[in-house]
N, C-alpha and C positions, 0 to 999 in steps of 0.2 A: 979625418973622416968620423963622423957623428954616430954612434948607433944607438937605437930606443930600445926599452921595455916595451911590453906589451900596453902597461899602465902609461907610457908617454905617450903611446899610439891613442890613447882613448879621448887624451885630454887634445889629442889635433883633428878626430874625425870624430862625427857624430854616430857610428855604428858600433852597434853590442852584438853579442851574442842572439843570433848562430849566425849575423850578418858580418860579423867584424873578419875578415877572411887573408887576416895578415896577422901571425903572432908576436914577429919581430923587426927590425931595421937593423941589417948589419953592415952597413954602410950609408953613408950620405953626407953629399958635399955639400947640402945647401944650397948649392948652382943649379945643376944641372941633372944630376944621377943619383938614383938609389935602389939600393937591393934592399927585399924583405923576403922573409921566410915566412912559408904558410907550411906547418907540418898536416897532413890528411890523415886522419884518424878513422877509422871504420866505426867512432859513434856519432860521425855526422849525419845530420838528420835526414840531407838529403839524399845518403845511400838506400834510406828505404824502400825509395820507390826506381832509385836512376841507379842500378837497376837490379831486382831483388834477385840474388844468384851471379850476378858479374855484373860488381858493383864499381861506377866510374864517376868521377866527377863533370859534370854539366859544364860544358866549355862557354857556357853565360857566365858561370860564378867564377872563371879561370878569368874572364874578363875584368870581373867585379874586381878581382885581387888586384888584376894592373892598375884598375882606374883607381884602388882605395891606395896602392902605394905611392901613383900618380899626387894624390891629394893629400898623401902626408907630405909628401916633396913640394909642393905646391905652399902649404902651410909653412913649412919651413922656411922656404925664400919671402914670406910674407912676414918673416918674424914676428908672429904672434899678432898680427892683425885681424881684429875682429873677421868674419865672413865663414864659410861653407864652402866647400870643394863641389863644385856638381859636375856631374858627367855629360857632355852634350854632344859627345858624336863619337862613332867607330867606325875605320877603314881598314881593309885588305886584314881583316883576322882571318889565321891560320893554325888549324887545330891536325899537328901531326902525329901527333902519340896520345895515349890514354894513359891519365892520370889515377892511381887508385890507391885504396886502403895503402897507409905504410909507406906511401912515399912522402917526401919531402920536396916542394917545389921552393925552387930560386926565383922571387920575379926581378927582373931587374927592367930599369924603368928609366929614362932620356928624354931631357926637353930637347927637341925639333925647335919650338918657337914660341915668344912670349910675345903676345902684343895687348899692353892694358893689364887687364884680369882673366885675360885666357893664354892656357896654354895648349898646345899640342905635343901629344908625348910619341917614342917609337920604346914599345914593351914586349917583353918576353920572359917567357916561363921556361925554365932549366929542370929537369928532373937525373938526377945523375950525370949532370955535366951536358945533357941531351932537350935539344931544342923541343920540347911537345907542344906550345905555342906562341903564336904574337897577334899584333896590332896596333896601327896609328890611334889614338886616343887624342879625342880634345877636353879637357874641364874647366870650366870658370869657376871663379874666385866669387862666391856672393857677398851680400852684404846681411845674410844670417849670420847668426852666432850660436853654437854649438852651447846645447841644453847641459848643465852639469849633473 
């Protein structure tokens, strides 16, 4: 099982800061699955406004985290071929707990199906061992190449 720095994540996804929403990889087969850890920090930009006094994270960006773990796993079985990860669809996401300051989310991330340069993932977010959300995910494999 494979695990990244943060500095390995950067050279397989094209997103920085305050969009890069994966700090680490603590697993991955390179096949099929992979976990990454997003730790939430209360100097994220977007608690200032979601929401000032009880402040949660935006279940778009909890999204964001599976499709960008999605696209390192993607990357990875592609070993190192040139292309871009894009996002091109979400099904049946389910947002059951609220993520905030101080927690530590698990996303762990499953190819369903690979046909070509798409895949479909089945993703989910762990906070203390505790489901807070998921989603079916599909991403294709483009033929960009990630700006250094």
């Amino acid at each position: 099982m494979a695990t990244l720095t943060a500095d390995e994540i950067i050279k397989l996804l094209p997103h920085r800061y305050p969009m890069l929403l994966i700090d680490r990889v603590v697993e991955c087969d390179d096949r099929t699955r992979i976990v990454a850890i997003k730790n939430v920090s209360a100097n994220e930009p977007f608690f200032q406004g979601h929401f000032p006094g009880a402040p949660i994270m935006p279940g778009v960006l909890q999204l964001e985290a599976m499709a960008q773990a999605g696209g390192v796993l993607i990357m990875r079985i592609a070993s190192g071929a040139p292309g871009l990860p894009f996002f091109m669809a979400i099904d049946k996401a389910r947002f059951r707990k609220l993520v905030k300051p101080g927690d530590q989310m698990r996303i762990e991330v499953e190819i369903a199906q690979i046909r070509g340069k798409v895949a479909r993932f089945r993703a989910r977010i762990l906070v203390e061992g505790v489901r807070v959300s998921e989603a079916e995910l599909m991403c294709m494999l483009s033929d960009q190449k990630v700006a250094p």
